[in-house]
PLY file of the C-alpha trace (Angstrom):
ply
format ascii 1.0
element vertex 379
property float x
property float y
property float z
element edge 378
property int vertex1
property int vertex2
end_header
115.41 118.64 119.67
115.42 118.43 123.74
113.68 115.91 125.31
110.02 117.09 126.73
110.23 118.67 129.99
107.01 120.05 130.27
103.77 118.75 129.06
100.93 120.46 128.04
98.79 119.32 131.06
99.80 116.72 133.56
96.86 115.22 136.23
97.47 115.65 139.68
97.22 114.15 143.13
96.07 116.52 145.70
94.89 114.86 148.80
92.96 111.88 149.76
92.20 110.20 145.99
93.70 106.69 147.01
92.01 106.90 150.98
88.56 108.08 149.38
88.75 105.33 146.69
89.38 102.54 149.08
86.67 103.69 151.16
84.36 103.51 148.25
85.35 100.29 147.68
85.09 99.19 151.28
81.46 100.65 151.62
80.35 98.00 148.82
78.66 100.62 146.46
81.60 101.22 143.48
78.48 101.61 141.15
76.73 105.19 140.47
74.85 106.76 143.13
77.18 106.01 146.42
78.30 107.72 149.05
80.67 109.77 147.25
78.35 110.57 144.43
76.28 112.32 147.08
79.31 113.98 148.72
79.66 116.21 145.86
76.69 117.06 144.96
76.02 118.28 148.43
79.23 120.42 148.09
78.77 121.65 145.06
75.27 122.65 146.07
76.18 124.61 148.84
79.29 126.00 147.53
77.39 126.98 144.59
74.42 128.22 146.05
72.29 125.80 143.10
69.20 124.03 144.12
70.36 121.40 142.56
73.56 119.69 141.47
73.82 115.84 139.50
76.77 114.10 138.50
76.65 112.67 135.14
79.48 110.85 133.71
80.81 113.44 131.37
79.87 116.85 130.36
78.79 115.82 127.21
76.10 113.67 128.80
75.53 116.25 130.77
74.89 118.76 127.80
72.83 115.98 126.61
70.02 115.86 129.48
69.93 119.75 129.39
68.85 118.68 125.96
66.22 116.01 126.76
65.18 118.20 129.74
64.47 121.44 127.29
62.69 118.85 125.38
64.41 119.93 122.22
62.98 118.42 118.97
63.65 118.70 115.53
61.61 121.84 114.57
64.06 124.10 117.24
66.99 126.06 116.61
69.49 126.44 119.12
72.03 129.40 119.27
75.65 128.14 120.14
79.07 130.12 119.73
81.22 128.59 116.47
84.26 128.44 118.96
83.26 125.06 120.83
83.96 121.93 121.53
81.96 119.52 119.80
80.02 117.88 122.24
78.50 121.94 123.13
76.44 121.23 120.01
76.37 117.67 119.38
73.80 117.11 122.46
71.53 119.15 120.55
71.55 117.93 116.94
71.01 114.21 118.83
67.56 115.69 119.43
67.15 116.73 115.64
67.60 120.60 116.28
69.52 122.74 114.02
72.36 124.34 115.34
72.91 128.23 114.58
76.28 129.50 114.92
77.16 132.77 116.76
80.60 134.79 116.49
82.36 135.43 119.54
83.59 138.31 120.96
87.10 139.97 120.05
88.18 140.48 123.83
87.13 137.66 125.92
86.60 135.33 123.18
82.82 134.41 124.30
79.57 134.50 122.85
78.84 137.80 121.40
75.82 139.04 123.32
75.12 141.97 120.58
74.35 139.02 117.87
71.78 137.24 119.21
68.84 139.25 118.15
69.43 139.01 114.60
69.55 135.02 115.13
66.20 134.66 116.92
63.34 133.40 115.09
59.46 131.43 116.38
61.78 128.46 116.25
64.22 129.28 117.94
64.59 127.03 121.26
67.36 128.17 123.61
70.97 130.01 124.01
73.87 128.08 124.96
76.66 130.30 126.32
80.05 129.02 127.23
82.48 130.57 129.46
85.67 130.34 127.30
88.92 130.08 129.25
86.36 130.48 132.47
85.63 133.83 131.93
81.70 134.70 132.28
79.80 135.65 129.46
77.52 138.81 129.51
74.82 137.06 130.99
72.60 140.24 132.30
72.61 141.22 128.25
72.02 137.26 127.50
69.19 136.73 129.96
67.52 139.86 129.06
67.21 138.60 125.69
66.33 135.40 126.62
63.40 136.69 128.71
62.36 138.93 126.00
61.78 135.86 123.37
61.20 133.19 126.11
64.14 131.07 125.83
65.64 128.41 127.98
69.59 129.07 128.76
71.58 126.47 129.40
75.37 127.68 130.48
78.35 125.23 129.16
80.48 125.97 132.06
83.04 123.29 131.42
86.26 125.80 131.88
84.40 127.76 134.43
83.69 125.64 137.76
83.57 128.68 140.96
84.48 131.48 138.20
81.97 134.02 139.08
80.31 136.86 136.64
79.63 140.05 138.97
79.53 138.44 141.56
77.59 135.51 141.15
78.79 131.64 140.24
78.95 130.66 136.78
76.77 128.16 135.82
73.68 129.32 138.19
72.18 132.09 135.56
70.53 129.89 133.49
68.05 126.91 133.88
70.39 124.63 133.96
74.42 124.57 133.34
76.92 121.67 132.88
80.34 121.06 134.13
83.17 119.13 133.22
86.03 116.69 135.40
87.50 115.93 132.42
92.02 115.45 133.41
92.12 118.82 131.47
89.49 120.39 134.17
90.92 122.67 137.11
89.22 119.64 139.17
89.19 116.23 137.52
88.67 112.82 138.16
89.96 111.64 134.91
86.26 111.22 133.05
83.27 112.89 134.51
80.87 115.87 134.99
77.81 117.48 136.45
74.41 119.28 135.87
73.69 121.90 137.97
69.95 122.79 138.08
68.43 126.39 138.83
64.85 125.38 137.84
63.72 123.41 140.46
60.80 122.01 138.39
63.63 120.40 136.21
65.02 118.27 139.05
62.35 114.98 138.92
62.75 114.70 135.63
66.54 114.84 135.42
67.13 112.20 138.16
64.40 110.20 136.13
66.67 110.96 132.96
69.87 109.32 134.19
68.20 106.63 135.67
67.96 105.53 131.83
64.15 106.99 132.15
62.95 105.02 135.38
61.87 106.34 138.95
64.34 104.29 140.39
65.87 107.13 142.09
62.34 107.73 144.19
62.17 104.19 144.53
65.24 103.95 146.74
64.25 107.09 148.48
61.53 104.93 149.86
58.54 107.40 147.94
57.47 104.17 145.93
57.25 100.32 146.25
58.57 99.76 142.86
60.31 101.65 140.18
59.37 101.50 136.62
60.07 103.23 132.93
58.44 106.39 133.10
60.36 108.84 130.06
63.44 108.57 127.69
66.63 108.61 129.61
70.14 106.59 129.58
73.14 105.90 132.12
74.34 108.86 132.80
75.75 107.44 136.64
79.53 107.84 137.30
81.42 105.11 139.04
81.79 106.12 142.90
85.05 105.19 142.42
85.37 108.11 140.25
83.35 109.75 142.49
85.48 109.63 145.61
88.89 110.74 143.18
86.41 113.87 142.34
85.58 114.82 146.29
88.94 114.86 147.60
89.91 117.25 144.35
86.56 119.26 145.44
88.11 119.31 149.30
91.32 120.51 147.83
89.57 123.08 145.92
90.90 126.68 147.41
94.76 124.88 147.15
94.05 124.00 143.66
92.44 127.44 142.74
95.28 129.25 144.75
98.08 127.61 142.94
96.07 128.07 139.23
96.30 131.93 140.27
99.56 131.79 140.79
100.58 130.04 137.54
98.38 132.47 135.52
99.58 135.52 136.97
103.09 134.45 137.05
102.61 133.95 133.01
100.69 137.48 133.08
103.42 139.37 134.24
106.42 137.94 132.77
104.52 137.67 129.99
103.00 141.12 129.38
105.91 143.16 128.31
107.09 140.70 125.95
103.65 140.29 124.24
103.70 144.36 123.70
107.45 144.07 121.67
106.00 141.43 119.88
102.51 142.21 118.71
101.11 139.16 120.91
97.58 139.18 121.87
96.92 138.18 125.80
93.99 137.28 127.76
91.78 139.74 128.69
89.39 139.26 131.95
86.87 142.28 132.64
86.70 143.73 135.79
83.18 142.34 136.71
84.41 138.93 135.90
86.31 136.75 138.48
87.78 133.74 135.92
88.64 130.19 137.29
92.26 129.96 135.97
91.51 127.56 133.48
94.17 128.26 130.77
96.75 130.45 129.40
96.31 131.60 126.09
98.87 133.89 123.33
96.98 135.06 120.54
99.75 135.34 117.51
99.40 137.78 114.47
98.78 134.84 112.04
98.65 131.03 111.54
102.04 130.78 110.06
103.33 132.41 113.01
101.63 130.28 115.57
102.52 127.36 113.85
106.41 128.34 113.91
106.06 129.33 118.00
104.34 125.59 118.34
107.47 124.07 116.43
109.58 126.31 118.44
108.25 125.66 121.76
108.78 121.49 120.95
112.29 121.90 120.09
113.05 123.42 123.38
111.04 120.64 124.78
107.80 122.63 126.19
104.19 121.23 124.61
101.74 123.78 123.35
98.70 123.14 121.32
95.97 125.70 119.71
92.13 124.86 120.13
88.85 124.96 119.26
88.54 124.90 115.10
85.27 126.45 114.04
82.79 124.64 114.11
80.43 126.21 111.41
83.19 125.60 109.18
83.32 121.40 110.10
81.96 119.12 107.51
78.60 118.79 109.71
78.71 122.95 110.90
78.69 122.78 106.62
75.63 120.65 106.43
73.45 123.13 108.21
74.43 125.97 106.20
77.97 127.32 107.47
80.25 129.05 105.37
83.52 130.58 105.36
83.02 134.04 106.51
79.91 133.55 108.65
82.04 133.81 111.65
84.95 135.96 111.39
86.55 136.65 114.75
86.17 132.94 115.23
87.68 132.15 112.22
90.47 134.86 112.93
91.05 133.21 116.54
91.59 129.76 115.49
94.04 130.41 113.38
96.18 132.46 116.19
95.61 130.71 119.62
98.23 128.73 121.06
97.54 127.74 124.73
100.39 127.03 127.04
101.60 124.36 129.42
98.84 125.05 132.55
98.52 122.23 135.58
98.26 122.82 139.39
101.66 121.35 139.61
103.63 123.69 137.04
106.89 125.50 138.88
107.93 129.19 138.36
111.18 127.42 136.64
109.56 125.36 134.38
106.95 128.67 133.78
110.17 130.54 132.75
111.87 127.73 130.53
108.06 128.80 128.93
108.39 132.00 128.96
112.21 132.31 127.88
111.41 130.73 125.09
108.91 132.48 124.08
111.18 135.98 124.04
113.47 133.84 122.22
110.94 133.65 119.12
111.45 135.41 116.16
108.67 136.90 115.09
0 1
1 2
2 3
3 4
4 5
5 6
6 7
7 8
8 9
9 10
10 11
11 12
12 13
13 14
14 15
15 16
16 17
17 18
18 19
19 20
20 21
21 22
22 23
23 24
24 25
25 26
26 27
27 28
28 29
29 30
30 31
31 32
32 33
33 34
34 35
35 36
36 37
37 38
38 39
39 40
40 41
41 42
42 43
43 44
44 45
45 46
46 47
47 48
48 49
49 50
50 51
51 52
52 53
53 54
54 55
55 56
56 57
57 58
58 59
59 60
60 61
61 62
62 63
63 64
64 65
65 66
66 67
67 68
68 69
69 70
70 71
71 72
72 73
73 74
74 75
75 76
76 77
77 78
78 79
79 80
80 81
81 82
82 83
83 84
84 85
85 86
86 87
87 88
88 89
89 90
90 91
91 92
92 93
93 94
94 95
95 96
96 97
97 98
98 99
99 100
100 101
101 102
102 103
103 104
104 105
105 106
106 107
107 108
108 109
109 110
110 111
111 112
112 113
113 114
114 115
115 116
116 117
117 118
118 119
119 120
120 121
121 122
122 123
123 124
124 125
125 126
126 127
127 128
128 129
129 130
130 131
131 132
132 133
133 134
134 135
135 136
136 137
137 138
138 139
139 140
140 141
141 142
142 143
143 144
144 145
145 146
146 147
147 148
148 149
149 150
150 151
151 152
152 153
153 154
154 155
155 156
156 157
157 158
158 159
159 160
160 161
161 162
162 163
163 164
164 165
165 166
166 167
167 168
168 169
169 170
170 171
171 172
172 173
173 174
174 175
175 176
176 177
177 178
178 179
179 180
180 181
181 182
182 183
183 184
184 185
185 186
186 187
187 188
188 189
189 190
190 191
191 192
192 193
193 194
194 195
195 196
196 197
197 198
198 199
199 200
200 201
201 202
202 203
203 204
204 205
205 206
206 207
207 208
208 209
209 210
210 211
211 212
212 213
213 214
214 215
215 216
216 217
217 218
218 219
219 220
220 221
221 222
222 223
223 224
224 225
225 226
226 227
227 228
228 229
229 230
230 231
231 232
232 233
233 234
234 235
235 236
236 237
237 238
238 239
239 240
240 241
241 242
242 243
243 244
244 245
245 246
246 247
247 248
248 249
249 250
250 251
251 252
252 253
253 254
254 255
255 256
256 257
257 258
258 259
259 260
260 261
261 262
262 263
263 264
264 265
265 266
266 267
267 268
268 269
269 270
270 271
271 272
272 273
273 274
274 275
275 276
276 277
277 278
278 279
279 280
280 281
281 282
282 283
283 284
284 285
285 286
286 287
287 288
288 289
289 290
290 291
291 292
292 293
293 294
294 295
295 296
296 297
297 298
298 299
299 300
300 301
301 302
302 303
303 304
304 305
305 306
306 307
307 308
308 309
309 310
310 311
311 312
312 313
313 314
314 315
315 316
316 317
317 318
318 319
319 320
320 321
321 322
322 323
323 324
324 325
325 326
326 327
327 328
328 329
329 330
330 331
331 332
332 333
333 334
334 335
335 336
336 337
337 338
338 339
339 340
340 341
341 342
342 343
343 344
344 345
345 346
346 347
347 348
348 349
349 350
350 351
351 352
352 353
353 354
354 355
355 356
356 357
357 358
358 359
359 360
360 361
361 362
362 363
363 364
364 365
365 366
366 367
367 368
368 369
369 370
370 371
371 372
372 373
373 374
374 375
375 376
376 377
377 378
């Protein structure tokens, strides 16, 4: 077996990380709220076009004020895809709801818009879609049925931060959205992540929410004398610290984006030929959608097979990993009623998925060490 030479993802230093965090540091303030707190939200806000735009320390804190804030309780139902991460529904069975799972889509691997109908009932609360991979979701067909049965949306748009959906930014169709800075992320600052809010009427209450339910945030705004405990909430605050890493990744932002093109394509074309002689599945990106480069996915015949392109991939000293398992199929996704079969194009994908080695720093040689060894397999 050959040493590693190329990891599966690998964190990177872009610009001014180590000025930024000295600065924060410098200015006195390393707790949440600083300077550099404010720096991105102000960017993201105006790069987004949101009203509105709150760090929070991860996205799954973040998914869990979109919670609080749709004041979720335990007589609602909430519509999620099956192929998640855990925290997507997690944030909502905190609040006591049930989670009901929705298949995905063959093609882009999202939410399948054409299912929701049959899943909609007087208790049913909200929609959660999540742009897999960072590809958008059918939201016209989402938020028409939302409309139609009066439902909140609230967009996981962890993979998708400035992927767009005809047009339009990701993560600004629904009420509210979350976003993730997790080292995986496009954009990282190791741990962190971000609630961007379209209803305006949302926004007191959130900043009350991760003030661990206190005014405080109007308080040092100078709008009251004293701040007090006004509603649930918790410490959802990042560090500036982590703050200032985030804004000069956010500065770098059209470099890192640039170079994530770059990798995928390169992978797309060398790839593409290869995938036909072999009967591999690639990703597919609709016209109307412009993705984020988030990842590079194969999608094999079979889990045997994917499981012997994993093993060979190691030997030749590349890392490779599949992804989400379903989750109606989990011991909890069990205890609300999931059962093999419920989901089948999630199930199918599960089993076949293999993501490759994706970071901004990734070279066209180690890309084709990849991608040899790949057309090396036998299938």
């Amino acid at each position: 077996m050959h040493p590693i030479k190329i990891d599966f993802n690998k964190p990177q230093l872009i610009g001014k990380e180590f000025d930024y965090i000295t600065d924060a540091i410098d200015r006195s303030h390393i707790s949440g709220d600083g300077f550099y707190t404010k720096q991105c939200q102000v960017l993201l806000e105006k790069e987004l076009h949101a009203s509105k735009v709150i760090l929070t320390t991860s996205c799954t804190h973040a998914l869990e004020m979109s919670a609080i804030l749709s004041n979720i309780d335990t007589e609602d139902e909430v519509i999620i895809p099956s192929f998640t991460f855990v925290s997507t529904v997690n944030a909502f069975v905190l609040r006591g709801a049930k989670p009901v799972f929705v298949d995905i889509r063959a093609d882009t691997l999202n939410i399948d818009e054409n299912l929701l109908r049959d899943k909609i009932n007087q208790r049913t609360k909200a929609i959660v879609p999540v742009h897999y991979a960072g590809v958008g979701c059918e939201m016209d067909s989402i938020l028409a049925t939302a409309r139609e049965y009066d439902l909140t949306i609230i967009e996981d748009n962890a993979h998708g931060l400035f992927g767009k959906y005809k047009g339009k930014h990701l993560g600004t169709f629904g009420s509210m959205a979350t976003q993730s800075f997790h080292e995986t992320k496009n954009i990282t600052c190791g741990e962190g992540g971000a609630i961007i809010l379209n209803d305006t009427n949302l926004i007191e209450r959130a900043e009350i929410i991760r003030e661990k339910g206190t005014n405080r945030s109007k308080f040092f705004r100078g709008m009251i004398d004293k701040y007090t405990w006004v509603d649930i909430g918790s410490s959802y605050l990042p560090s500036d610290i982590l703050a200032a890493f985030l804004y000069a990744q956010l500065e770098s932002r059209e470099l890192i984006q640039n170079k994530r093109r770059q990798i995928w394509e390169y992978y797309d074309q060398n790839l593409n030929q290869i995938a036909i002689n072999k009967g591999i599945g690639l990703p597919h990106i609709p016209n109307h959608c412009q993705q984020a480069y988030h990842m590079y996915y194969l999608l094999l015949p079979d889990l045997e097979t994917r499981q012997r392109l994993i093993a060979h991939l190691k030997e030749s000293g590349i890392i490779s990993v599949f992804h989400y398992l379903p989750l109606h199929l989990s011991d909890m996704g069990k205890k609300f009623g999931g059962k093999l079969g419920d989901c089948p194009i999630t199930e199918s994908i599960s089993d076949r998925i293999l993501r490759l080695p994706f970071y901004n720093t990734l070279s066209h040689e180690q890309q084709d060490h990849v991608i040899n060894t790949i057309s090396n397999f036998s299938m």
